[in-house]
Every structure is written in C-alpha cells, then in structure tokens.
DRENDREN-294283 format. One record per residue: z, x, y of N, C-alpha, C, O in turn; residue in one letter. Coordinates in steps of 0.1 Angstrom, whole numbers, plus 5000, padded with zeros to 4 digits. Atoms other than C-alpha are relative to their C-alpha. Example, Ala and Ser with C-alpha at 12.3 -4.5 7.8 and 13.67 -1.06 7.14 Angstrom:
<recs>
500050094988507851234955500050095012500750195012A
500049914989507151374989500849925011500949975022S
</recs>
This chain:
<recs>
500649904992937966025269499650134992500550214989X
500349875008935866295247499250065010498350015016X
500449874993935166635267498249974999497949884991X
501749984996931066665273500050124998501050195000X
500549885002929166955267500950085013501450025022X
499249934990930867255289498750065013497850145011X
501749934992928067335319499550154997498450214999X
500749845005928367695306499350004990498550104988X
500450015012927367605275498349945001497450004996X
501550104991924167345292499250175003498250194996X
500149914993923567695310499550104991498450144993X
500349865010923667975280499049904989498749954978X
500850055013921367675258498150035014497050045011X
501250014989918767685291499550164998498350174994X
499949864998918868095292499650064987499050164986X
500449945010918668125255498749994996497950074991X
501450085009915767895244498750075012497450065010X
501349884990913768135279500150104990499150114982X
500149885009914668445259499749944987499650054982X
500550075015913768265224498649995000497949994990X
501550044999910368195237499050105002497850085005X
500649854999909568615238500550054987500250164984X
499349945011911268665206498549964990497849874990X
500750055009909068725176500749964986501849944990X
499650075014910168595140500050134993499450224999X
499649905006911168845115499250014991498949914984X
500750005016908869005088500950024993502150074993X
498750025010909668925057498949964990497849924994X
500650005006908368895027500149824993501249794991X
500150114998907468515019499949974983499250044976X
500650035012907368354985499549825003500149754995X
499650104995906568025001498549995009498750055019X
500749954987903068005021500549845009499549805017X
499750124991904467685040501350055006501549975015X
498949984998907767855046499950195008499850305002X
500349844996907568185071501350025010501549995022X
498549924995911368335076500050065013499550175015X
500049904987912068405113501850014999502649984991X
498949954997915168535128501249874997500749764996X
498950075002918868345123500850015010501649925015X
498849994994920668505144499050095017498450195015X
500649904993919068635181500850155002500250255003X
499849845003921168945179500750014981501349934974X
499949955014921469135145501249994995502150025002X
498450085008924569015121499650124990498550154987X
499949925013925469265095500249954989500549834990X
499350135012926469125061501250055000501550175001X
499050035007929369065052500849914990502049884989X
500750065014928568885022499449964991499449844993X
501350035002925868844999499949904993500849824995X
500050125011924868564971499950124990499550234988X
499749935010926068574943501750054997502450034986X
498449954998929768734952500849914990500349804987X
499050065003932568624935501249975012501750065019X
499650054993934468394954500949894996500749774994X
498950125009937868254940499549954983499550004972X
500750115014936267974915498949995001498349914993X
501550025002932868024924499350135005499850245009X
501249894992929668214936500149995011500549885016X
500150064987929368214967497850015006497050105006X
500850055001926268044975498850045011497749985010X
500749954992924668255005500250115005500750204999X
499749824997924768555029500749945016500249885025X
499849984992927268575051500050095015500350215013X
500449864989926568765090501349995004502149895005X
499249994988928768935110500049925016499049865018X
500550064990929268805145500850125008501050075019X
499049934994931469095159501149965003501650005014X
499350045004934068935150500549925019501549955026X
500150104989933668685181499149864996498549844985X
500450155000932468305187498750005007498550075018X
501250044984929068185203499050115001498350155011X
501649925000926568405187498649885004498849774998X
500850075002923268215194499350004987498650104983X
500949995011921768075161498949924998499049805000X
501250044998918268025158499349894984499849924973X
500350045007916267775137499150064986497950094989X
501349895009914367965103498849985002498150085005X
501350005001911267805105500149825008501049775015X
499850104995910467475115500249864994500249844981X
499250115013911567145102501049875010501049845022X
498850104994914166875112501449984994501549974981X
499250055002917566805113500649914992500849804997X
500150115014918366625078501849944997502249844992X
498950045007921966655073500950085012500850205014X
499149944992924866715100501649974993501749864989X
498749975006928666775086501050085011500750175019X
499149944991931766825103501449994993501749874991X
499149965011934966945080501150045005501050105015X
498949945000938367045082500150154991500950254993X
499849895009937767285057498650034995497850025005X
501349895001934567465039499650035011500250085020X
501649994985931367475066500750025014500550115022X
499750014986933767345095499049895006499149775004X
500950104995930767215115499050104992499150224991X
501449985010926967225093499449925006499549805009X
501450055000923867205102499250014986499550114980X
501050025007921167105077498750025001498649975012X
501449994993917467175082498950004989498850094981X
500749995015914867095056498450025004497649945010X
501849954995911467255061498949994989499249974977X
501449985009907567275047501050094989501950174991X
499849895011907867425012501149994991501450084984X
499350035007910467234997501550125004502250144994X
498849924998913267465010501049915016500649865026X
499150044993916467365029500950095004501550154995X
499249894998918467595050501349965004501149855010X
499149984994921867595058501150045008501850135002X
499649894995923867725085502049915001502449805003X
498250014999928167725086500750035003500550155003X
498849964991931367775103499650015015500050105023X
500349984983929567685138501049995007502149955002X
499350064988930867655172499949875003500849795006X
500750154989928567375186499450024995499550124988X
501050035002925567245180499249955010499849885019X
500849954991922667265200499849855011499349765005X
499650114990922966985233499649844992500449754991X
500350085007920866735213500649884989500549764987X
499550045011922666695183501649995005502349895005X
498149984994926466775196499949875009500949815007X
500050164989925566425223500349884986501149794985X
499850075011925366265191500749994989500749894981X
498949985007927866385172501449935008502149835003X
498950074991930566315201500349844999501349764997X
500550154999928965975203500949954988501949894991X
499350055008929965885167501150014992501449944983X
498450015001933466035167500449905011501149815006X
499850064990933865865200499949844991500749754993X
500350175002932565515181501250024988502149964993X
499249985008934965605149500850035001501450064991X
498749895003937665765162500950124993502150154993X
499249905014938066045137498550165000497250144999X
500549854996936666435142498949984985497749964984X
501249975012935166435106499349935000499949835004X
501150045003932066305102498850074992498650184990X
501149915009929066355082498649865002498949745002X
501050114997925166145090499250104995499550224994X
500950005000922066165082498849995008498249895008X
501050104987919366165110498550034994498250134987X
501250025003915966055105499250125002499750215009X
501049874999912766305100499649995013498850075016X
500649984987912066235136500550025011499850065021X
499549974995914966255152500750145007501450155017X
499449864995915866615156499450114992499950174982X
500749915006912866815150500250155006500850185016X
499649864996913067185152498750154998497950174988X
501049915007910767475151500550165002501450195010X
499749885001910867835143500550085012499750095021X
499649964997913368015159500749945016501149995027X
499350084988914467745182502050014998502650034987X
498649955001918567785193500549884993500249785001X
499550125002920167505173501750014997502349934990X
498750035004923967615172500350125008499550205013X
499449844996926267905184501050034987501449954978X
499449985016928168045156501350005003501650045014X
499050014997931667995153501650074988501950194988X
498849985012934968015125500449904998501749914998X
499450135000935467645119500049964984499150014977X
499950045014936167505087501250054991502350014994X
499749945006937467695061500250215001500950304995X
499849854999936768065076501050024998501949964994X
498649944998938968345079499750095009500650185011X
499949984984937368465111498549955002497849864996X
501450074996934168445127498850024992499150114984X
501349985006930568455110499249904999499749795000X
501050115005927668255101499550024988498750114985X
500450075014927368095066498649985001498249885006X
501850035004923368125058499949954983500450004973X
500550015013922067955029498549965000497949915010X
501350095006918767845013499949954990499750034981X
500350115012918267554987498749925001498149865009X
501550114998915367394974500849825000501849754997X
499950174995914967034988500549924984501549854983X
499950065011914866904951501050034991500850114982X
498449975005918766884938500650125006501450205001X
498749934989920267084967500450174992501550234993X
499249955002920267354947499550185002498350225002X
500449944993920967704961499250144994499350184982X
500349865004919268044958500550115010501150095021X
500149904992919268384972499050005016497849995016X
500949974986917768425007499450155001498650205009X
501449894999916168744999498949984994497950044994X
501050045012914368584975498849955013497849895009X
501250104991912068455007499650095017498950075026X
500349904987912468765034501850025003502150135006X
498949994992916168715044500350174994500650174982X
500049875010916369135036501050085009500950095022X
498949884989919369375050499750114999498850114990X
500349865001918869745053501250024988502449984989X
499449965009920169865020499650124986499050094976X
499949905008920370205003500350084993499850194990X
498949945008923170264984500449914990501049814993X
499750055013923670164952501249974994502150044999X
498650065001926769984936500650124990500250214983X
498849885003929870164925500949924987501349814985X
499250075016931570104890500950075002500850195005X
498649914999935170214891500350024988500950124984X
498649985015936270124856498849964991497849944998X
500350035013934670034823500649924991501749994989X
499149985008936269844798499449944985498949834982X
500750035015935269844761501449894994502649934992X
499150115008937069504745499949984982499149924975X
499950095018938169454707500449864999501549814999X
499750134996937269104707501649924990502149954980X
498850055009940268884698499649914990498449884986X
499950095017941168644667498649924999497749944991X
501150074998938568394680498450035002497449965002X
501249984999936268664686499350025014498350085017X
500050014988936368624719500750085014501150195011X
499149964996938168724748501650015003502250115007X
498650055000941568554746500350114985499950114973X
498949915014943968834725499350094997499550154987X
500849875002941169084730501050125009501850135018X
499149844993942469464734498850095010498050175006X
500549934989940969604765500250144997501350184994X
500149855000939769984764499950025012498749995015X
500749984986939770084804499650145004500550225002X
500149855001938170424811499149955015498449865019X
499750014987938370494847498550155001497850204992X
501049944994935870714867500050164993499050224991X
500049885004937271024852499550024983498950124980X
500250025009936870954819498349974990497849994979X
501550005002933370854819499450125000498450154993X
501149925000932471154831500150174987499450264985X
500049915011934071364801499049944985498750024976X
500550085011932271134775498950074997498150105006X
501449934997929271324760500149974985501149914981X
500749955017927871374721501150014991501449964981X
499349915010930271584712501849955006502849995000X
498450085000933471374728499649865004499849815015X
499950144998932471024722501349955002502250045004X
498950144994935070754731500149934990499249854989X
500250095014935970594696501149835006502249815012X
500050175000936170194697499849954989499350014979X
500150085011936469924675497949974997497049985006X
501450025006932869854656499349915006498249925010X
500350124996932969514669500350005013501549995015X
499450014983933169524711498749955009497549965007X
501050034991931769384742500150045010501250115011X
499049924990931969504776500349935010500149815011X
499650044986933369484810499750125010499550245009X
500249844984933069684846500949885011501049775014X
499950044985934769694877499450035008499250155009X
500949974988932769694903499049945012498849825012X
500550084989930669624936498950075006498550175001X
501149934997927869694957500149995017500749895023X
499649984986927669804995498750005007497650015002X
501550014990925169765022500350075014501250045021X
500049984989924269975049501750085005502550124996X
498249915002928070155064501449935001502549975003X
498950145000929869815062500650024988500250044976X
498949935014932869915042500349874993501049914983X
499750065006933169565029499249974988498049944989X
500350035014932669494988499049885001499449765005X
500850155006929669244979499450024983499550114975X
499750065017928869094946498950084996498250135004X
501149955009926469234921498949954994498949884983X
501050095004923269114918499949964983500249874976X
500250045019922269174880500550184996500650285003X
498949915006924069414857499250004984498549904982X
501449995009921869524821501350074990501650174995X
499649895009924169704792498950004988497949934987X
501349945012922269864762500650094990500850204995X
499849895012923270054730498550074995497650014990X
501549905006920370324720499049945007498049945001X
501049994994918470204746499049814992497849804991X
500250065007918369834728500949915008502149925004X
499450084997919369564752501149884997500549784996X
499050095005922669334743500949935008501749855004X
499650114993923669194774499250005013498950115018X
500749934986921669134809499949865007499449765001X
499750084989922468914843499850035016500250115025X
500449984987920968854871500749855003501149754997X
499350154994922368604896498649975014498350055023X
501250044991919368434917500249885006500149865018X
499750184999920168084918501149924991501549964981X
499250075010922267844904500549875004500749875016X
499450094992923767494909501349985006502250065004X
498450054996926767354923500649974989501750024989X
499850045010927267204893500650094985501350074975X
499749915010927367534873500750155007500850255000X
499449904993928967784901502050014994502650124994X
499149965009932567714882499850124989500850204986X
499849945007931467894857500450165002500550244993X
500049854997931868214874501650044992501550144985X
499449985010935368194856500350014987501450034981X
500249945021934068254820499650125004499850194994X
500149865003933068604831500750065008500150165012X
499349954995936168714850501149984985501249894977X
499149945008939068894827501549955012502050025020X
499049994988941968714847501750024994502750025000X
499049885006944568874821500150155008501050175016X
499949934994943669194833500150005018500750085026X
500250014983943169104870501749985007502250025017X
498550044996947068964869500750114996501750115004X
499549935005948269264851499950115009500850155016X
500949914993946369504865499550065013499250175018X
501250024988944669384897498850094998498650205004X
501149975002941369434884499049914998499149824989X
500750135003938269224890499050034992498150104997X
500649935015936669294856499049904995499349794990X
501050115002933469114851499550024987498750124987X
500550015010932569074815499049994997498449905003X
501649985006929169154796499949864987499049854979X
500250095011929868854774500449865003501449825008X
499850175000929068474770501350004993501650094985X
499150055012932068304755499149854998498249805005X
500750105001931268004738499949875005499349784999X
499950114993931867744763499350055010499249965018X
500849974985929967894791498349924999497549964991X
500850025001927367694798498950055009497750005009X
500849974985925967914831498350024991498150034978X
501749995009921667944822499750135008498550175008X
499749854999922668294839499650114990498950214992X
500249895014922668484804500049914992501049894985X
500150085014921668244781499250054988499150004977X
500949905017919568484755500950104996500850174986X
499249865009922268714753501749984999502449935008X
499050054998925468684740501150175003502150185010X
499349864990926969034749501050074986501950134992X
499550015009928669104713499250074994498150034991X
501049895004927669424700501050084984502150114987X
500349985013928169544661499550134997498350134996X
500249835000928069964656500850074986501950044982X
499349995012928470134625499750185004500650265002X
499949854997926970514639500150025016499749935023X
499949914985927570754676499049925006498049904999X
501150034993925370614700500550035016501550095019X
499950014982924970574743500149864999499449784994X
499850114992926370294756499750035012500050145016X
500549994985924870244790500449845004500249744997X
499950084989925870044819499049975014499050065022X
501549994984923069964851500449865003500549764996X
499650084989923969764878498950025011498450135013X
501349994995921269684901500049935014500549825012X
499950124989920969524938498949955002497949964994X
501650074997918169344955498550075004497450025005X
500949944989916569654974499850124986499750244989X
499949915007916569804937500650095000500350184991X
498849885003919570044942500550004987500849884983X
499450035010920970134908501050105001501250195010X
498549915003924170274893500049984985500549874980X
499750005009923970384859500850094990500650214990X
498249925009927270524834499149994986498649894981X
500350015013926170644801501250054996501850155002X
499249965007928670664778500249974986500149874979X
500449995017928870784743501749964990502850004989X
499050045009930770634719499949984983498949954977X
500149995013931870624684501349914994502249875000X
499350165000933270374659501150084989501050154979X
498849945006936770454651500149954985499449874980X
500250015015938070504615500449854996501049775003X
499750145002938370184594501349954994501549994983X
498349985007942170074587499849844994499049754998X
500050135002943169774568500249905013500849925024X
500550104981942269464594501849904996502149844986X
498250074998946469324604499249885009498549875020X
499950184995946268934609500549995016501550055016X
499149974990947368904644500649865004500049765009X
499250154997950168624648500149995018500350065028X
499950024982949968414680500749885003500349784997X
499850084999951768194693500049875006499749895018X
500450114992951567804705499149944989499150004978X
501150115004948867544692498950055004498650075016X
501149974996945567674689498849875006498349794998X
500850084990943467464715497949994995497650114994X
501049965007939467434702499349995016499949925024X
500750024984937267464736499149895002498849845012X
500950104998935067194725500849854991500149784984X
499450105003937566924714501550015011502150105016X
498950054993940166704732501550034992501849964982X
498850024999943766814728500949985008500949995020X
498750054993947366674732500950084993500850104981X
498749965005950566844729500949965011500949985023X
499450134991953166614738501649974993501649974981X
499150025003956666554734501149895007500549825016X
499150084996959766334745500049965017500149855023X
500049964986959466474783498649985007498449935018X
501149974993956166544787498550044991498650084979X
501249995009952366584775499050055008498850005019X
501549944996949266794783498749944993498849924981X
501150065009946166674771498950155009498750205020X
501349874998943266984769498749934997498349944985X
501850065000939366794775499750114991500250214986X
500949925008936766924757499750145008499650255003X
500749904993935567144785500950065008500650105019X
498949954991938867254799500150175000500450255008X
500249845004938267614779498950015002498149925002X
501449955007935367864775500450064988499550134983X
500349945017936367974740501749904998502449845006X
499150045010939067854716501150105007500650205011X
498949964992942867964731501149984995501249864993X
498550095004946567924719500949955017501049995029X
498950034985949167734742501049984997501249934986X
498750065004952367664741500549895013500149925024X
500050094992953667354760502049994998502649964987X
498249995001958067394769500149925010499149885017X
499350064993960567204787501250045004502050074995X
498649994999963467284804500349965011499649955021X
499050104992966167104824500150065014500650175015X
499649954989966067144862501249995002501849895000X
498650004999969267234869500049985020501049995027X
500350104978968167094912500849894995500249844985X
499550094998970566834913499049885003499049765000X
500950104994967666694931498949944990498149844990X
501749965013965266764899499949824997500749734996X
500550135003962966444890499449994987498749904982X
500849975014961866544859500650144994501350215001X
499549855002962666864835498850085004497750035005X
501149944997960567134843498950084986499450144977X
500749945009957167254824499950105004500150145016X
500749884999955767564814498949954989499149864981X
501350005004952367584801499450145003498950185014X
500149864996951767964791498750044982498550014970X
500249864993949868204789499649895011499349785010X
500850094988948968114827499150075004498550035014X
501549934996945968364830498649984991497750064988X
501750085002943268144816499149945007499549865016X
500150074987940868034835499349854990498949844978X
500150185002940267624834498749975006498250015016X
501950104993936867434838500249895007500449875019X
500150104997937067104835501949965003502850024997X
498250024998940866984847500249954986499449914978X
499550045011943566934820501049865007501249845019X
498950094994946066634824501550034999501950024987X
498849965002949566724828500749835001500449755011X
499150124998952066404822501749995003501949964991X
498650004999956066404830500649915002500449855012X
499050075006958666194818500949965017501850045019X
498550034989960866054853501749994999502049884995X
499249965003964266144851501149835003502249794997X
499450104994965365824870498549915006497849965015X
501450044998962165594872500249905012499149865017X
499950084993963965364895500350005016500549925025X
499249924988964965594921498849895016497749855014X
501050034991963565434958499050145005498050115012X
500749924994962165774967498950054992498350164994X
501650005013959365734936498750015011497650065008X
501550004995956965674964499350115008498150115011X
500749864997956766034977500850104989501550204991X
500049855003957166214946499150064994498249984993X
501149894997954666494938500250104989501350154989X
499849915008954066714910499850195005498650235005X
500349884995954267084923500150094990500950074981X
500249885009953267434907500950115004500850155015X
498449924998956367664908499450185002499150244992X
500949905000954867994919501450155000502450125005X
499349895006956868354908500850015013501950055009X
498850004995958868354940500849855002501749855010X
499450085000959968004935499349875012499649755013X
500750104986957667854966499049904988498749934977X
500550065007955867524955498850035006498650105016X
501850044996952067454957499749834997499649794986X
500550144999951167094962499149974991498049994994X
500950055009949566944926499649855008498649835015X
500350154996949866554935500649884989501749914984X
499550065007950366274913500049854999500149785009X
500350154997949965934904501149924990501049964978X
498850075006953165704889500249864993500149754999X
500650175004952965424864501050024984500950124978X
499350075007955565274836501250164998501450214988X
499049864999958065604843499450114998500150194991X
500349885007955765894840499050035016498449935022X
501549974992953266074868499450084994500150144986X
501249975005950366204857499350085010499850075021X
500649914989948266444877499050094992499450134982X
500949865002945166694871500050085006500150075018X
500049834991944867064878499350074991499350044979X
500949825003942667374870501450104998501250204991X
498649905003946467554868500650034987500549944980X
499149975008948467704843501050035005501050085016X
498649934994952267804846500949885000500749784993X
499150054996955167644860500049835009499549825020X
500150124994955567274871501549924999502349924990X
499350124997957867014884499849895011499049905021X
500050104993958566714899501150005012502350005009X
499450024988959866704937499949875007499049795004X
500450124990960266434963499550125019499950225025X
500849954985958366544996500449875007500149765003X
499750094988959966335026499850045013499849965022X
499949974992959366565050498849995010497750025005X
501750074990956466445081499850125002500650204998X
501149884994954166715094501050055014501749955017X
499349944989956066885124499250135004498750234998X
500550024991954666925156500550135006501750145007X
499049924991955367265177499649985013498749915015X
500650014987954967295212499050085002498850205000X
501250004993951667235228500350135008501450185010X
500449904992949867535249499150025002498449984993X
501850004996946467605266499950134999500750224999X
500449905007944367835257498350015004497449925002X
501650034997940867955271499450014991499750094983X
501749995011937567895249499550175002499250245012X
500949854997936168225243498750005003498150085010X
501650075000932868025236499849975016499150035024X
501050084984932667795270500750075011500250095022X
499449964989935167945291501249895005502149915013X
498950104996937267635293501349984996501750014984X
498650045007940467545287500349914990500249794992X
499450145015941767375252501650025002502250115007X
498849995004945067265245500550014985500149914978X
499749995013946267335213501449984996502450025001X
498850105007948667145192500350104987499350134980X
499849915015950167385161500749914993501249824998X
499150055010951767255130500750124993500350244994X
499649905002954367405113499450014984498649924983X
500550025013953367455073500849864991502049834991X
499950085007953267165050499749984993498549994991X
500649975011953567105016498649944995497849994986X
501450075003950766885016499049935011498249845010X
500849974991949166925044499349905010498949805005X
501050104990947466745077498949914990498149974983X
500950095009945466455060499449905009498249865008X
500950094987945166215092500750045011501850105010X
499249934987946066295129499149865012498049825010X
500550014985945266115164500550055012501550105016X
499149904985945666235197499449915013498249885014X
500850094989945266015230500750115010501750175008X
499449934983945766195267499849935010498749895012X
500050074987946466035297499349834996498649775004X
499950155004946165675276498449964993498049854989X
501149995005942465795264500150074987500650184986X
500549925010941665855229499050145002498050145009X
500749884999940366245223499850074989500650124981X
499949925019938766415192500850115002500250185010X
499049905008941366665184499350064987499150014976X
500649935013939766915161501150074993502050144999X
498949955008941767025133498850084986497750054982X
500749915007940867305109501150064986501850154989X
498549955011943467375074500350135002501550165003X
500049884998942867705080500750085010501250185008X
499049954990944367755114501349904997502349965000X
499150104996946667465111500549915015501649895020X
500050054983946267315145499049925004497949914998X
501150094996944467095164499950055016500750115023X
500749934985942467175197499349905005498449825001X
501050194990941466925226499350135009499850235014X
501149954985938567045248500449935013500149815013X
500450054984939066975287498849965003497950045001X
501450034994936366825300500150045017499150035024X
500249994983937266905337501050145004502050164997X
498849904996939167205354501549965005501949895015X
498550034999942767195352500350005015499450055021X
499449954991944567205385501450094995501850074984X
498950024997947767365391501149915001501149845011X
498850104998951067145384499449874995500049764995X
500750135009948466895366501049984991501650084986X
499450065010950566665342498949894991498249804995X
500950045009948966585310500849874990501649934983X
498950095011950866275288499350004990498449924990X
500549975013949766375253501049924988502249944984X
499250055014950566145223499250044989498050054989X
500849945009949866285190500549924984501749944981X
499550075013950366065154499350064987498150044986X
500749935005949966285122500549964985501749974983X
499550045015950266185082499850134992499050214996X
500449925006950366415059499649944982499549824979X
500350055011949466395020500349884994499749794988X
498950075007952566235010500349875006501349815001X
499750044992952265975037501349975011501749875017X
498949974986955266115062499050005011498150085014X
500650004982954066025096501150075008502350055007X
499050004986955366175127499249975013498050005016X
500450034983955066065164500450075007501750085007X
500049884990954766335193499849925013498949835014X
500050084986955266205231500650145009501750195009X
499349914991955266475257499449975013498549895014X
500649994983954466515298499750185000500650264999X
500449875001952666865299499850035014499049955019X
500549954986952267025333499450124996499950224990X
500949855000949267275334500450075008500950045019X
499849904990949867625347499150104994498950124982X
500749865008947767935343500450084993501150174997X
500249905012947768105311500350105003500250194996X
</recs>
C-alpha cells in the first residue's frame, strides 16, 4: 500500500500551473540563442550559495536558493525540454530532477519535496514494482516534456541537506559537465564586494612547495600599516594565500570566490577563475586549501599556488611561485561575477640573506607521482601515485591496543593535515585471525575524543585491507551492534498537510544501508534520509481517532546487523 499524491498537493499543482500561465520568464542575459533562462523558483530564493564555494572535498557545483527555510516552494521548469534523468537518494540531491534542453545545456534541480503529478505516479509505480525508495531511470525524450516555466517539483530538504533549499545547476549535455548559471542569466542582486581577512605570505618548504612551508599571516590590521616606507620583509622565494569570501545582497552567509588575480609590480604570477569544471577534477579543490593552517588555526586559507600534482585546468599557465630580489607591491584582487572587487596592496621587502639551515624532517619522504609502501610486521600503507599533490614526508607507527577487545595494534599515519586525492591503502595485521567475530570487523578512524568513524574493510589470509582519503589514527573493531529502532510518532507534513509516521534511528556506526517497512500487512516506501536518520511513511488516508496501525520494520546496517521492529500503534492527535 504506497500513499498517492495528497489531494492538496493535486490542488496547489492545479492553482500553480493557473498562476504560471501569467508569469513572465526572467531577463537574463543569454549566451545560448536556443536556451532563454526563465524563472526557477515562482517566488524569489535568495542565495545561499554560489558555484564555485568550497565545499568539504569539493566545489560545489551550482547556486543554492533560499526557501525561507520551509518545504513546498513551487519549482518551475528553466526553459523547455524533457525529463531525461529522475534520481531519488538517501543522501546528496535526495529526490533529482533532470531536464535537458535546446542548446546543449542540462539543468538540474535538488533536495525536492515531490515531483510534479506526472513524474511522482511514476516514480511510486517503480518503487511499488521494486520495493526499495531509491531509485534512479531514465525516461524517454517523449515522455515527460516540459516547457518554460512549467511547475515540475516543490522544493524540499531531502537527501543530504541541512535544511531546506533548492540545489540549481547547469551542465552542458556533452559529459555532464557543470558550469556557473550566471554564465547564462541565472544573476542575483549583487553589490558588495568580497572581504579578505588575512593574507598569508609562505616560505615555500623543502620540496618547494607547501608541505614544511612557514606561513607569514598578516591580519586586517597589518595590511593596512604596510606602505613604502614599512614594507613587510619575506623570504625572496614566496607564494601566497588569503582568507576570504564574498557576500551577496544582506544575506549574512559566506560564498565562494569567483576568480582571485595576485601581481608583483603590476606583473601577473598567479590568476583563477572558477567557471566550470568536471566532476572528475572538483577533488582538486584540496590542492589549494592550507589544511595545516585550517587545523591549527581554523582558517580557510586558499592558496595562490599550483603544487605539482594538481591537475585542476583552473590555473594552468600560472604556477603562483614568485622570486624577489628588490621592494615592490604585492597586490591581491578578488573579484565576483557582478564585477565587485577587493583589492590589498601590500608592500614588501626581501629580508636579509642568512646562511640557508637544511631543515630535518621526519618519516619517509613520499614522491606525489610514484607508488609508495611503508610496511612492517603489523601493518602497511601503500601511497598511489596520485594520492599527493606535491612530494610529503610520513611516518607510519604501531602501537598495542591495550582494549582487551583490540583486533589489531593500532596505526598512526602522521602528519594528519594532508589533504589525499586519489585513496591510499591502509593494511593491518589480525591479532587473532580465527576469531568467529572476523565477519563484522571494520577498520575505524580514531578521532581526538576517542569516537570512531566508520573506514570499512575487506579480510583475506589474516590481514584487512581498506581505502581512505584519511590520515591519523586507526584501528581494528568488531561492530555487532543492529541499527536500533526508537519509538515511532506522527507527525504533520508541512508540504501536504498530512500525516507521516516517522520511525527514528538511534546513531550507527555504519549506518542504515537497507530497511523495509510493511503496515497493516502491506508493503510501504518508507523514505529514509542519512541526514535526518529516520524513515517517514506518508498516509494515504486520514487517520481516525483510536486507529491501530501494525507496523513491521526490518533494517541492516553496513556491517550486516539486522534488527526486526513489531509494534500495534494507536493514532491520536498530535
């Protein structure tokens, strides 16, 4: 028994697509004559995101809107086109629509509520035939055509959010890959220019690079004593960094920096714009983050320099590595889309020259473009070619869990503020390879108050093996414990007005992986989201009073711990 559309919802899609049919399309400036940008949203979304942002391990790939931080904005189609690609997630998007229009461009919209009666009958349909909330299809060019500024979703927080909004992107049709949406009209009101807090001039380290580089940070005050006659003396050899962001309109939230320009005498030596880029090369946003200083510090310090494993085609003419022998202006300019700038001159001079001290480091120097192993009795890391962006030292230790329970000794793998590309392989020695509880154990990351993080793990002639993007602390645990179940509760939809029940979980190390849910002896998609941790059944009919619901719920988690849930629920008003 899966819920059907909610009649309010039948109701606000009838009401909307009348007012949709007086609405005009947004000007906008077109680079596209087959592609003419209308509205996204029928009432106005603020950003609270732009492309480009830094986002964890990546870019973030479009412009997020406000929704007033509510569910069940109506979202409108850009232009016209068809339904190419529908997605429904536990995590990123949540529920995605696809839409691929004239002009080689593909929009994307994310973290819906629903989708527009058409498509949502047919979504239901093939969880209902599969039994299982995720899904992902493809429908034909003819199936679910759409035209400019038709309603095709309400916007929601599903997926991965961390509240409400709608995920906007645009990608060309040919290799999915994405760009900016101003680049085509998508334009916010914006007239204030981005804000540099810090500066920081680096003496590159041994390799030349940034690993064992000495950071210079000169904060807002300090810039502004900097003149002729009180340069800022630095090493000869430096590149730079900034903190900073850029604001739109009186929305107090931080977005990312379009393109950023430094210059000695007025003689360019580093310059980045962020316009586009693939999926493929959006990791790299961790070769120009300083995540030494960021741990140290809490500072998100974006660097003016390639290292030499970055392969982003971002800054590829400049390598940001500047060479000064008299006083000059260093300048910094930061720039957004609507042309706001922010530019810091600052004069500097090249300190005196002392005999150059070798600087000892310790660990195994790692090359960024060769495979290393360092490996011993316990345990072995192996470093890919592309696991670094520059050449790095490591050191690789062992020491004895003193957990009675311990399944291995525990590693360290330090410095842990590198950032990782390509995964490295971590290997560990089994302390007892014959133990019966081998089949849930799990390599976990040991975090500074002692809580684990779920790595994973795969076990073969006494050893598990496992990849991670991590550095730090590791061991070997057994995970026995099932997903646990708290008590059910209903809960009105803000969207339809209806009643859901909602199933919570309590935290797990390795998290909801499969779930079912039957009511009253009928299978029911149960939507589940990592994010909230819970699962939510739609009603399809109004509750009574003293109604009894028999709810079975069966849930695995990573490690395969199942648990089975059997209750008799009597509905009462909320």
């Amino acid at each position: 028994m899966v819920s059907e559309m909610p009649k309010i919802m039948v109701l606000r899609c009838i009401f909307y697509l009348l007012l949709i049919s007086f609405q005009h399309p947004a000007k906008a400036q077109n680079t596209s004559n087959l592609f003419h940008p209308g509205k996204i949203l029928l009432s106005e979304g603020k950003v609270a995101g732009n492309f480009g942002e830094i986002r964890g391990n990546h870019f973030h790939s479009g412009i997020d809107y406000k929704t007033n931080e509510t569910e069940g904005w109506p979202v409108l189609a850009a232009e016209d086109g068809y339904v190419s690609r529908v997605k429904i997630n536990a995590n990123g998007y949540g529920k995605a629509l696809y839409i691929t229009h004239p002009g080689g461009i593909v929009t994307v919209y994310g973290h819906l509520r629903e989708f527009y009666p058409a498509v949502a009958d047919t979504v239901k349909s093939i969880q209902n035939e599969k039994h299982q909330f995720e899904i992902e299809f493809f429908p034909a060019k003819d199936q679910f055509k759409v035209t400019n500024g038709q309603l095709i979703a309400f916007s929601g927080a599903t997926g991965g959010a961390d509240g409400p909004h709608l995920h906007f992107e645009t990608r060309y049709t040919a290799g999915e890959k994405p760009f900016n949406p101003e680049l085509i009209g998508y334009l916010f009101p914006d007239t204030i220019p981005p804000v540099i807090n810090s500066i920081v001039i680096y003496k590159p380290g041994p390799y030349n690079g940034l690993f064992g580089s000495e950071p210079l940070v000169i904060d807002s005050s300090q810039m502004e004593l900097s003149s002729p006659e009180n340069p800022i003396l630095c090493n000869r050899d430096f590149f730079l960094g900034f903190e900073g962001y850029d604001l739109a309109g009186n929305e107090p939230n931080h977005l990312g920096i379009r393109s950023f320009k430094t210059t000695f005498n007025d003689s360019v030596f580093f310059q980045c714009s962020i316009d586009s880029f693939g999926f493929d090369e959006t990791r790299f946003v961790n070769a120009i983050l300083d995540f030494q200083l960021q741990k140290s510090q809490g500072k998100q310090v974006i660097i003016c320099f390639a290292l030499k494993g970055n392969k982003s085609p971002l800054y590829a003419n400049y390598e940001g590595l500047m060479h000064f022998e008299k006083a000059g202006r260093l300048t910094l300019e930061l720039e957004d889309f609507n042309g706001n700038k922010k530019t810091v001159n600052l004069y500097i001079a090249p300190k005196p020259l002392h005999p150059k001290i070798v600087q000892k480091l310790n660990g195994n120097i790692i090359r960024y473009d060769y495979e290393s192993i360092i490996k011993n009795d316990f345990a072995a890391v192996t470093f890919g070619k592309k696991s670094f962006y520059e050449d790095v030292n490591m050191e690789v230790n062992n020491e004895i869990d003193t957990d009675s329970a311990g399944f291995s000794n525990i590693l360290k793998i330090v410095p842990d503020y590198i950032a990782i590309h390509d995964p490295i392989l971590i290997r560990l020695k089994l302390i007892d390879p014959n133990r019966q509880l081998n089949t849930k154990l799990l390599v976990v990351k040991v975090d500074s108050t002692g809580g684990f993080d779920a790595v994973g793990g795969e076990i073969s002639d006494g050893w598990i093996s496992v990849k991670t993007r991590e550095l730090g602390t590791f061991k070997v645990i057994a995970d026995t414990t099932p997903p646990v179940i708290m008590d059910p509760f209903f809960e009105e939809d803000v969207h339809s007005g209806n009643l859901k029940l909602v199933i919570p979980f309590k935290k797990d190390l390795t998290g909801v992986k499969k779930y079912n849910c039957v009511l009253n002896d009928d299978w029911v998609c149960g939507e589940y989201y990592t994010s909230r941790n819970r699962i939510e059944i739609f009603m399809n009919h109004k509750l009574q009073q003293g109604e009894l619901l028999n709810l079975e719920v069966d849930a695995e988690d990573g490690m395969r711990n199942r648990t089975s849930y059997k209750s008799t629920i009597s509905y009462h008003t909320p």
